[in-house]
C-alpha positions as CSV (number, residue, x, y, z in Angstrom):
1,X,-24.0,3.5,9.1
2,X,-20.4,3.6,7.6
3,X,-18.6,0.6,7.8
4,X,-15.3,-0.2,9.4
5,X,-13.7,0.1,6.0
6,X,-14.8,3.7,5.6
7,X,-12.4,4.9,8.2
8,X,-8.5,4.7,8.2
9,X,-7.6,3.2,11.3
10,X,-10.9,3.9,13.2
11,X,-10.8,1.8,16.4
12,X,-10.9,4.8,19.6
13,X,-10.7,3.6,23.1
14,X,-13.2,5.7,25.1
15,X,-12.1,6.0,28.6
16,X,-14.5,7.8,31.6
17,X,-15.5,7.3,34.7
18,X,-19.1,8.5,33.8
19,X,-21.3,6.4,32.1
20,X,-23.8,9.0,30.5
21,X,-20.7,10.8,28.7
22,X,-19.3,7.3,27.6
23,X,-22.8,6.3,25.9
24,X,-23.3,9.5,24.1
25,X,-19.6,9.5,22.9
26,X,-19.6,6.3,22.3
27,X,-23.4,6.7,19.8
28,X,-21.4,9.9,18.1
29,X,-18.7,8.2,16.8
30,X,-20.0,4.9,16.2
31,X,-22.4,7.0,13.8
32,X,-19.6,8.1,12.3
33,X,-18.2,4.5,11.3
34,X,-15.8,4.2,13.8
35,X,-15.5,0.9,16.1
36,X,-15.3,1.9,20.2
37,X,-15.2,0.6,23.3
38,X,-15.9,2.4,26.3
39,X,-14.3,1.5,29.7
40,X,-15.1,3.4,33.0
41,X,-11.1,3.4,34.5
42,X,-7.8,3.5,33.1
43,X,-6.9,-0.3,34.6
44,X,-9.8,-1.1,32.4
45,X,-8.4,0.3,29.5
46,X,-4.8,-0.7,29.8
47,X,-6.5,-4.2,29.9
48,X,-8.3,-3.5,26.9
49,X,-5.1,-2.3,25.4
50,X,-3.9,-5.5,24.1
51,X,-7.3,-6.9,23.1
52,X,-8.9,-4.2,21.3
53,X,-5.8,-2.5,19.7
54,X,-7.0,0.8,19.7
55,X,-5.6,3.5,16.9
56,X,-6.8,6.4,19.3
57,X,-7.6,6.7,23.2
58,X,-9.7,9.3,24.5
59,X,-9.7,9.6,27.9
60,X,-11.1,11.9,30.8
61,X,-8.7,13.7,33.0
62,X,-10.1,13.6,36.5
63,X,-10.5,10.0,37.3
64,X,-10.2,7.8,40.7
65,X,-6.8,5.6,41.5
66,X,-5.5,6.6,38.2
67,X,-5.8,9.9,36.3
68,X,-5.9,10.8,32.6
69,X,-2.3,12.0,32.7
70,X,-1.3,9.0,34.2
71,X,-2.8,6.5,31.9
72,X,-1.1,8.6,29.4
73,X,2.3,8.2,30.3
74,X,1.4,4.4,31.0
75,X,0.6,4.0,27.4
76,X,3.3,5.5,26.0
77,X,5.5,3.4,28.0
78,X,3.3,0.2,26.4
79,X,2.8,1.8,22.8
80,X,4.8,4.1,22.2
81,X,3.1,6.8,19.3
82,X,-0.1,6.0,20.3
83,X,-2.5,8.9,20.2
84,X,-4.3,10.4,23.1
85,X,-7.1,12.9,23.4
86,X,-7.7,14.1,27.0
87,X,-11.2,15.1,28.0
88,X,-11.9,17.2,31.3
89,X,-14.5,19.3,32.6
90,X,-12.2,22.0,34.2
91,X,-10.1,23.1,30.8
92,X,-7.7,25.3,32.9
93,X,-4.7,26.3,31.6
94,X,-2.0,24.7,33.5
95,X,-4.1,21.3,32.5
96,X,-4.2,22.1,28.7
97,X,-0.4,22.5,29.2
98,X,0.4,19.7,31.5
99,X,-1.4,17.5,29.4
100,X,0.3,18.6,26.4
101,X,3.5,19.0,28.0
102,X,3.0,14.8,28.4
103,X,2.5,13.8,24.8
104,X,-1.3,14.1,24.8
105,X,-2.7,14.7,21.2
106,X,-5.3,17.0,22.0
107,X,-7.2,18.3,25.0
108,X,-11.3,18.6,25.1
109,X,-13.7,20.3,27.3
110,X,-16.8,19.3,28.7
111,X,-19.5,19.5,27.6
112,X,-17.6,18.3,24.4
113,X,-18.3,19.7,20.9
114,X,-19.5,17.5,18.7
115,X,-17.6,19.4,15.5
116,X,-15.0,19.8,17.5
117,X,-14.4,16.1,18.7
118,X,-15.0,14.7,15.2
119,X,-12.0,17.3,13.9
120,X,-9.7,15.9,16.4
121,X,-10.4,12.2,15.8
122,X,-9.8,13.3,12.4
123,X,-6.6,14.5,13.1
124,X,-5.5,12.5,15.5
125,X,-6.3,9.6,13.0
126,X,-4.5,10.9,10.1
127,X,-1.0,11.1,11.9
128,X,-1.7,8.0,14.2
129,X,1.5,6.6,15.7
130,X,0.0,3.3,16.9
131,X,2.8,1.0,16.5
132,X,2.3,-3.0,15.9
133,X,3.5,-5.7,17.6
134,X,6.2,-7.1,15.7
135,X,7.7,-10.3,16.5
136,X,11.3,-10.6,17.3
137,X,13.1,-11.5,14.2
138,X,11.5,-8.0,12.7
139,X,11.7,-6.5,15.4
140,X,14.0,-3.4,13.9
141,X,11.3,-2.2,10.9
142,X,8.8,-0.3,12.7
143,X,5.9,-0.2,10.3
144,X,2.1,-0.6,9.2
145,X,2.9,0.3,5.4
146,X,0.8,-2.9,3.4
147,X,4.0,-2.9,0.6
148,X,6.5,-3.1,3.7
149,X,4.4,-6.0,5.3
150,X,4.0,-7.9,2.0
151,X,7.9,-7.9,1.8
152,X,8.4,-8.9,5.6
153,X,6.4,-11.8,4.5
154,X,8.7,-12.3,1.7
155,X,11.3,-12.2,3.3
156,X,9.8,-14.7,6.2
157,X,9.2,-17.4,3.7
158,X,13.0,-16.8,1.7
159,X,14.4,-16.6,5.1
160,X,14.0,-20.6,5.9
161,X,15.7,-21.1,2.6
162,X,19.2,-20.9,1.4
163,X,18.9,-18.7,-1.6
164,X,20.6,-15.5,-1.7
165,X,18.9,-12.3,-1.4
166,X,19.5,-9.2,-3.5
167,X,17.9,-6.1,-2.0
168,X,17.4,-2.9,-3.8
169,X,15.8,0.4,-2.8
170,X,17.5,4.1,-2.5
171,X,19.6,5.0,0.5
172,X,18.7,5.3,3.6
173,X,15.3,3.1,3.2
174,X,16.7,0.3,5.8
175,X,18.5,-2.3,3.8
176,X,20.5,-3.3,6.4
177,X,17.8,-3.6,8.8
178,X,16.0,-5.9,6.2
179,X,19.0,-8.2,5.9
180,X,19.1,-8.4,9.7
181,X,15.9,-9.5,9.9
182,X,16.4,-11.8,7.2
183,X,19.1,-14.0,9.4
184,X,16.9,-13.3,12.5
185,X,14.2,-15.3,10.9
186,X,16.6,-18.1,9.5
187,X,18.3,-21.0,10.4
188,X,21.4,-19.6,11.3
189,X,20.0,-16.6,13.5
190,X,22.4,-18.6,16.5
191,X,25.6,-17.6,14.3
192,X,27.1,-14.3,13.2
193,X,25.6,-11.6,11.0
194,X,28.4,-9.8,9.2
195,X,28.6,-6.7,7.1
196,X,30.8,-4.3,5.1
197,X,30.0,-1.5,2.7
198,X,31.8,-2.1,-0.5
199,X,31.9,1.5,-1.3
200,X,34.1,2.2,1.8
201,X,37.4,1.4,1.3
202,X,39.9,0.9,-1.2
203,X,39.6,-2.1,-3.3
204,X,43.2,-4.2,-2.0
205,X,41.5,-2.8,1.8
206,X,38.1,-4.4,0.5
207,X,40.1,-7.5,-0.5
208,X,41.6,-8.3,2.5
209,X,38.7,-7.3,4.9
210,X,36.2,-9.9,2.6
211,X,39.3,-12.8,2.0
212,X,41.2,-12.1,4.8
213,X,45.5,-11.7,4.6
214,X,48.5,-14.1,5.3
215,X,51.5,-12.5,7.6
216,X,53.8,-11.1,5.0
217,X,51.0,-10.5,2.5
218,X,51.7,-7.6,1.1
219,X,53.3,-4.3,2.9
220,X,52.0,-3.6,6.5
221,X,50.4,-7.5,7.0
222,X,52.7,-8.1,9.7
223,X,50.1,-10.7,11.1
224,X,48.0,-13.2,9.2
225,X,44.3,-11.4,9.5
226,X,40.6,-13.8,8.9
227,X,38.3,-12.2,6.4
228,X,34.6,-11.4,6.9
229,X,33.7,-15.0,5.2
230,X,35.3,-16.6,8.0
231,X,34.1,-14.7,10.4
232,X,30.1,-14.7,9.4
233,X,30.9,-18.7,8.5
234,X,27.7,-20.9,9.5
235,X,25.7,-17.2,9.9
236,X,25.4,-14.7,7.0
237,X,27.2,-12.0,5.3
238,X,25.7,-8.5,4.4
239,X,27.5,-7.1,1.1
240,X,25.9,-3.9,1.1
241,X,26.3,-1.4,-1.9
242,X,27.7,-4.6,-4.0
243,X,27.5,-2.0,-6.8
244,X,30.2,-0.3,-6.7
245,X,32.4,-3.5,-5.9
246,X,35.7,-3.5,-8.2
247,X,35.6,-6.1,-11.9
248,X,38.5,-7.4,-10.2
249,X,37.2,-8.5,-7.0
250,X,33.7,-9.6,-8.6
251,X,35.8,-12.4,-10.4
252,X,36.8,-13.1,-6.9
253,X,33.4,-13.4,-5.3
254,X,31.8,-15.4,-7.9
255,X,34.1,-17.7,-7.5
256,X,33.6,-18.1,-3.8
257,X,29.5,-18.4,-4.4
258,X,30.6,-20.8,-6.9
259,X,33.1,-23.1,-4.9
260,X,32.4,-22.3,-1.1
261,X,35.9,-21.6,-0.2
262,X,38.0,-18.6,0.1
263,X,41.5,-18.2,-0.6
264,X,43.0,-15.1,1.4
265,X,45.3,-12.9,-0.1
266,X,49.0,-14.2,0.3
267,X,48.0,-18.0,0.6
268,X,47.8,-20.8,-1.7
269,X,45.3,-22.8,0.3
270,X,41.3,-22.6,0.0
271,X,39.4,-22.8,3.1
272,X,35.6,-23.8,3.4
273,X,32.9,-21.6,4.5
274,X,29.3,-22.1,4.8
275,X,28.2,-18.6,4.5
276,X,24.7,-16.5,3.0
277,X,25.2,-13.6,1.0
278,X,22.9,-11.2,1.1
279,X,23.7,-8.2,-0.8
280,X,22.1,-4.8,-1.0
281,X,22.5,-1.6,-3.4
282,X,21.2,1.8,-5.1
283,X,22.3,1.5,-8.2
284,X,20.9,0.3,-11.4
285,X,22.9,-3.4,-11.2
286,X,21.1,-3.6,-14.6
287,X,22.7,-0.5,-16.0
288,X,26.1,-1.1,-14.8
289,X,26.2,-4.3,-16.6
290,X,25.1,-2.9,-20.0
291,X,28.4,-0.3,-18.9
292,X,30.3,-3.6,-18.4
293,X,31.1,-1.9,-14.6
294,X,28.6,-5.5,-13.4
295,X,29.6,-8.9,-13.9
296,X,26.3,-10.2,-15.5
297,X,27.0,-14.2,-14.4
298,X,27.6,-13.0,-10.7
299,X,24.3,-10.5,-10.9
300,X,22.0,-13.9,-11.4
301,X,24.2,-15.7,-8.7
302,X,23.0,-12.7,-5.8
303,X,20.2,-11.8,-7.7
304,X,18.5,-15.2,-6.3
305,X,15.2,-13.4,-4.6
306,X,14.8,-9.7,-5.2
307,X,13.6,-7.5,-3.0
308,X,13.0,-3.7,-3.8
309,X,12.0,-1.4,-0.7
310,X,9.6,2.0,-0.9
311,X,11.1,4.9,0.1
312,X,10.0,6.8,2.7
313,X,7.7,8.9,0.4
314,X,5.8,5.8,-0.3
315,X,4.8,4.9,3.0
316,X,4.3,8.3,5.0
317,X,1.5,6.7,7.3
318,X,4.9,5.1,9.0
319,X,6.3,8.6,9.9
320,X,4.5,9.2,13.1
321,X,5.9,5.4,13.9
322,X,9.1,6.0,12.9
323,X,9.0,9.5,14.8
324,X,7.8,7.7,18.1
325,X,10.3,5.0,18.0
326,X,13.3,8.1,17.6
327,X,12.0,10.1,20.3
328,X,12.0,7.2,22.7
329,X,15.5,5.6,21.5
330,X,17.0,9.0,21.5
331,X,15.7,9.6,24.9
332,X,16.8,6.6,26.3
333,X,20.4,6.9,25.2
334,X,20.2,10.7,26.7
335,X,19.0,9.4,29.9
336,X,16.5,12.5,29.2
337,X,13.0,12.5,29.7
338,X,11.2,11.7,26.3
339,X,10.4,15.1,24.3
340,X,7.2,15.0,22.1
341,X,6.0,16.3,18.9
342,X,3.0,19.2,18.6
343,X,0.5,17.7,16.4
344,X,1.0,20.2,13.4
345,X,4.7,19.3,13.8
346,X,3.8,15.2,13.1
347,X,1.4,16.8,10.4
348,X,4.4,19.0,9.0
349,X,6.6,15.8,9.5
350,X,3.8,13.4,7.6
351,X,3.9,15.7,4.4
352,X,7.4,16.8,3.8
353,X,9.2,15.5,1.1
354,X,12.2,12.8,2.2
355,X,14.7,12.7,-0.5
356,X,17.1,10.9,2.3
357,X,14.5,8.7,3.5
358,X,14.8,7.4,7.1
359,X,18.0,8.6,7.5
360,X,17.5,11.6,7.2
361,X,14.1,11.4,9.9
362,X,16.5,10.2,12.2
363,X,18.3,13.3,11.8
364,X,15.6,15.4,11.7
365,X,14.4,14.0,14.8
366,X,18.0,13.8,16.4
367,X,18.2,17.7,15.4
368,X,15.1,18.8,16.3
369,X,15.2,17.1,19.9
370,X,18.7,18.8,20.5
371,X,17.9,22.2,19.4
372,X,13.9,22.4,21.4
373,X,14.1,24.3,24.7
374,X,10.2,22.9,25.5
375,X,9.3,19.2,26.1
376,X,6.9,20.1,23.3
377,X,9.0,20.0,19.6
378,X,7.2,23.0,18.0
379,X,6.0,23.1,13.7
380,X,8.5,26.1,14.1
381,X,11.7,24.3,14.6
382,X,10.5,21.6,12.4
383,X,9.8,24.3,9.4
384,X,13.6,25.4,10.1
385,X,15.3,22.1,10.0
386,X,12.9,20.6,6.7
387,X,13.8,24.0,4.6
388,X,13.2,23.7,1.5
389,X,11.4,19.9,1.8
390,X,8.5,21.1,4.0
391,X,5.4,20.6,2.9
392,X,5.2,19.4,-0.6
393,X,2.5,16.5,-0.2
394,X,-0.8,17.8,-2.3
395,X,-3.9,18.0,-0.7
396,X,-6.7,15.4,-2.1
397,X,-8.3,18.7,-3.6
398,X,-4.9,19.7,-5.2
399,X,-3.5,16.5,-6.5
400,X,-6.8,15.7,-7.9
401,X,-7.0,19.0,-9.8
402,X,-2.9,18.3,-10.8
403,X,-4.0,14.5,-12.4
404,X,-7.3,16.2,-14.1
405,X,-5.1,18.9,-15.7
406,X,-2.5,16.5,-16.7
407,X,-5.3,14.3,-18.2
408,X,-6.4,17.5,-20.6
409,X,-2.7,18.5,-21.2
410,X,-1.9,14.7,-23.2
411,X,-5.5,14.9,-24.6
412,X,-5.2,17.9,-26.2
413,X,-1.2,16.9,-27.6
414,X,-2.7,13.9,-28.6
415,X,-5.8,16.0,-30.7
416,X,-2.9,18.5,-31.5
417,X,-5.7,20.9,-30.2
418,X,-9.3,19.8,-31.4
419,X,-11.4,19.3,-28.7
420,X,-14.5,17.4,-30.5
421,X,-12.3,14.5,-31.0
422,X,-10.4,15.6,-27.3
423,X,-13.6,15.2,-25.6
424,X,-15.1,11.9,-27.0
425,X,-12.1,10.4,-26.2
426,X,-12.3,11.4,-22.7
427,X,-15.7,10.4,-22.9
428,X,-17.3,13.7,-22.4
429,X,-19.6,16.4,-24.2
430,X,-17.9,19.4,-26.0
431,X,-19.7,21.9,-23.5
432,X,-18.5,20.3,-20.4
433,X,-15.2,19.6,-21.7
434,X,-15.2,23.4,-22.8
435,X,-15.9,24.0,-19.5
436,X,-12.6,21.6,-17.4
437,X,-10.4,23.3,-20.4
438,X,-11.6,26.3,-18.4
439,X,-11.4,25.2,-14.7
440,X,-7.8,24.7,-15.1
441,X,-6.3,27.3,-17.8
442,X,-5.4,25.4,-20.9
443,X,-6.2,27.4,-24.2
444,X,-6.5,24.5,-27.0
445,X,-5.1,26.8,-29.2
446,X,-1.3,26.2,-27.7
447,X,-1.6,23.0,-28.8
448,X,-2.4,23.0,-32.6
449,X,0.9,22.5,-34.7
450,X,1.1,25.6,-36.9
């Protein structure tokens, strides 16, 4: 039997009120590598919830005191995303389509298929939305992404420090949400978290909002105005897109990092603040200062801890999360009942290309949620509002076929076209190698130099 490790995610919560279906379910997928329990009510299983953690739930429809559809709703109120197969031995109609109408997954007839079951675990698996308990200081990044989880735990351990944080990663990947967390998990969660984008205002605007202004200042200051240093003093102080800060007012914040005090525009007098700077960008810092547009000195003074996040591309299996989360938070602000996705719509979603990262899921989301007339977010709309980005993640089959072909490509360039001394460095015989030069169109000939 397959182990545990076989499977992505394989843990299915079986849910019937008849024993005989439960053991023969249960001995199918369990062959399969999967890890089940098997509960005979949905109390049971909402009990079980917690405790076993399940990635799917599979549950019959008709059941006493509570009913399939019911459980279902009950679990998306306690995890939201979670997948849900509903089993029943009528298969009407107007069940397949209440069911679905709810958020179930998939719907199942008795007696069950065993091709068919195993195709929808498989599916269901693939786009799972199970999201994890996070505790409270992370509570904002929804994810199950092992890169994202190393750099929460990064950022746990810098977070009881001092030392300034420099985070890097393209927009919309969730910067800000990472410095949050950051001063959630620190010392100074009880005080303010401030921040300002430096690439939103002019620089003498900038200058005042970071330093703050006496009355008379300059034209217009006819009050005397406290900067963002004083007002995140004793919490932290989020200097997001620090890239595109002006030379002049770099000078002016390395000497703040340097000295702890601020002197506001207008005023001859420094004042003290206890602040963390945490700073965030997507620009090359490294770049800029080779273009003398970065002050190398203050780069090392931010550039304490650095932490770079993947972009959405690089952690798709947190799309159905992310997806889950929108659709709930968007419903809630609507004071609308919660929409959900059709499963070839999270399956569209899951293998689009995301140039704008989770910014721009949001928006899909947001978009797709405003524009559905069903309760049910069909692939259709989805296909209309991705354009161009739909579907560009390779199949296993394609990619692998992409990297083999590749391979031969720099083989050949490297041979300049002889494929004895091609194939013994790729470690094959001439005939075979004859024969992948074949599979995927490349004539060795194009290679030669002439």
């Amino acid at each position: 039997m397959p182990s545990k490790t076989d499977k992505t995610e394989g843990r299915i919560l079986l849910v019937d009120d008849d024993p005989g279906l439960l053991r023969l379910l249960s001995i199918r997928l369990r062959a399969e590598g999967y890890e089940v329990e098997a509960v005979e009510s949905a109390e049971l299983a909402l009990a079980a919830l917690s405790r076993f953690g399940p990635d799917l739930v599979i549950t019959d429809l008709r059941m006493d005191k509570m009913d399939g559809i019911g459980l279902l709703k009950e679990l998306q109120s306690r995890s939201p995303g979670l997948r849900v197969v509903i089993i029943t031995a009528h298969g009407t109609i107007p069940d397949a389509v209440a069911a679905t109408q709810s958020g179930a997954f998939g719907f199942l007839t008795k007696p069950i298929d065993k091709d068919e079951l195993m195709a929808t675990v498989d599916r269901a698996l693939k786009v799972s939305g199970l999201t994890e308990v996070d505790e409270d200081w992370a509570s904002g990044i929804i994810t199950r992404n092992n890169a994202m989880k190393e750099i929460l735990n990064q950022a746990k351990m810098v977070a009881a420090t001092d030392a300034r944080v420099l985070i890097t990663g393209e927009s919309g990947t969730g910067k800000e949400l990472l410095a949050r967390a950051i001063h959630n998990a620190s010392p100074r969660s009880g005080k303010p978290f401030v921040g300002i984008n430096c690439s939103a205002m002019a620089e003498n605007l900038l200058e005042s909002e970071l330093f703050g202004h006496e009355k008379g200042a300059f034209t217009g200051a006819t009050r005397s105005h406290r900067g963002l240093f004083q007002a995140a003093d004793g919490g932290s102080l989020l200097l997001d897109e620090i890239g595109d800060m002006p030379m002049r007012l770099q000078v002016k914040l390395l000497r703040v990092l340097q000295e702890g005090q601020i002197r506001p525009v207008g005023s001859t007098q420094a004042i003290d603040v206890d602040v963390r700077v945490v700073s965030a960008t997507h620009r090359d810092l490294q770049a800029l200062m080779t273009e003398d547009k970065f002050r190398e000195d203050l780069y090392y003074r931010l550039n304490v801890v650095n932490m770079k996040l993947p972009t959405l591309n690089e952690r798709r299996e947190d799309i159905p999360l992310l997806v889950a989360h929108f659709l709930v938070t968007i419903a809630r602000e609507a004071g609308q009942e919660r929409k959900v996705y059709a499963p070839e719509a999270v399956e569209m979603l899951v293998t689009a290309e995301w140039p704008g990262n989770i910014r721009q899921l949001y928006n899909i989301v947001r978009q797709n949620v405003a524009l559905s007339r069903s309760p049910v977010i069909s692939a259709e709309l989805v296909q209309q509002s991705l354009g161009e980005n739909a579907g560009k993640l390779l199949s296993f089959s394609d990619a692998r076929d992409e990297f083999t072909r590749n391979y031969l490509s720099q083989i050949l360039q490297i041979t300049t076209g002889n494929v004895s001394q091609a194939a013994r460095l790729a470690k094959r015989n001439r005939t075979d190698f004859y024969k992948l030069l074949a599979r995927h169109d490349l004539n060795p000939d194009q290679f030669k130099t002439h």
